[in-house]
C-alpha positions as CSV (number, residue, x, y, z in Angstrom):
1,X,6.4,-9.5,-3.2
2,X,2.8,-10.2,-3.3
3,X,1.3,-7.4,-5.5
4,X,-2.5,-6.5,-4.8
5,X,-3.6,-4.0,-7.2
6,X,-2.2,-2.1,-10.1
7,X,-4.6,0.7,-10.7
8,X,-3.7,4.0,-12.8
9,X,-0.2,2.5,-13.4
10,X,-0.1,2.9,-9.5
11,X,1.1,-0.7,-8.0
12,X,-0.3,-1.6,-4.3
13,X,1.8,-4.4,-2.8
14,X,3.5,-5.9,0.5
15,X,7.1,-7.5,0.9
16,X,7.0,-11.0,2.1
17,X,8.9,-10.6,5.2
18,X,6.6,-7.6,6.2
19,X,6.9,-6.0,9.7
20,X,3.8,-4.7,12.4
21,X,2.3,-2.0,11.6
22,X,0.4,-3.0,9.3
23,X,1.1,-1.3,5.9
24,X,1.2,-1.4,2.0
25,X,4.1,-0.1,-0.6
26,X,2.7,1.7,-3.7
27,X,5.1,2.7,-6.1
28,X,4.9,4.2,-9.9
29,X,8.0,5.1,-12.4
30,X,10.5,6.8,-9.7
31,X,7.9,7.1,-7.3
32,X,7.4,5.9,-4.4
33,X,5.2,5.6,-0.9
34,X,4.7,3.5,2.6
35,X,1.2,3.9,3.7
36,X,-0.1,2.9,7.7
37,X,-3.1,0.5,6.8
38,X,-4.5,1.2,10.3
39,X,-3.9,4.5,10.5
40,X,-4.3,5.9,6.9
41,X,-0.7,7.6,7.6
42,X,2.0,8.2,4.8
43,X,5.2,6.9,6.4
44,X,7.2,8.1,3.5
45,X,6.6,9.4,-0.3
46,X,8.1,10.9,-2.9
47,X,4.8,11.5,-4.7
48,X,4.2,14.8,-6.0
49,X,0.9,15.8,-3.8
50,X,-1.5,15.3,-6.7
51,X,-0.1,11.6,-6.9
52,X,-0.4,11.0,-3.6
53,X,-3.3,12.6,-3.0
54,X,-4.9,10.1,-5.6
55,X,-2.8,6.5,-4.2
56,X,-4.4,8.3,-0.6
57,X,-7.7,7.7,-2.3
58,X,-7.3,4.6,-3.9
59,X,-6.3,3.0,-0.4
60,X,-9.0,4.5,1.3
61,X,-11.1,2.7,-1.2
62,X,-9.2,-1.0,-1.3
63,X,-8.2,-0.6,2.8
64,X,-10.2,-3.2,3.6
65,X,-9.7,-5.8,0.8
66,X,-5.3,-4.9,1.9
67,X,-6.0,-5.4,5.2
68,X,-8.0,-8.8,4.3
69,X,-5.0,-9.7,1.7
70,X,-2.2,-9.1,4.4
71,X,-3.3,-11.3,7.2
72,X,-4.5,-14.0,4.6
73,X,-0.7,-13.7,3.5
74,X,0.9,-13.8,7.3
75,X,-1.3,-16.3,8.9
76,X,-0.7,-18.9,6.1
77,X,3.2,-18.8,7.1
């Protein structure tokens, strides 16, 4: 489970057997959220909104460096 960032107690990371589309898991004490890399879409949270609101911005702001880190991770394999 390669983790990318860990930013307000907030940690970004990917599973290694990862599916299409592309995406990143962010999770904090019990919570939780799947976030579309491509899309900027919440697949699923349990964030209260003012949590998510700030992982929302804290992908926006790493998106590209994710994206870069996850097909750097699946072409290797």
């Amino acid at each position: 489970m390669p983790t990318l960032l860990i930013e307000d107690g907030f940690k970004f990371f990917f599973y290694a057997n990862e599916h299409l589309p592309m995406h990143i898991h962010v999770a904090r004490g019990d919570g939780y959220a799947k976030i579309d890399l491509v899309a900027l879409d919440v697949v699923e949270s349990c964030f209260k909104k003012p949590e998510l609101k700030k992982v929302m911005n804290i992908v926006k702001l790493h998106r590209t460096d994710f994206v870069r880190c996850w097909h750097e991770y699946f072409n290797k394999r």
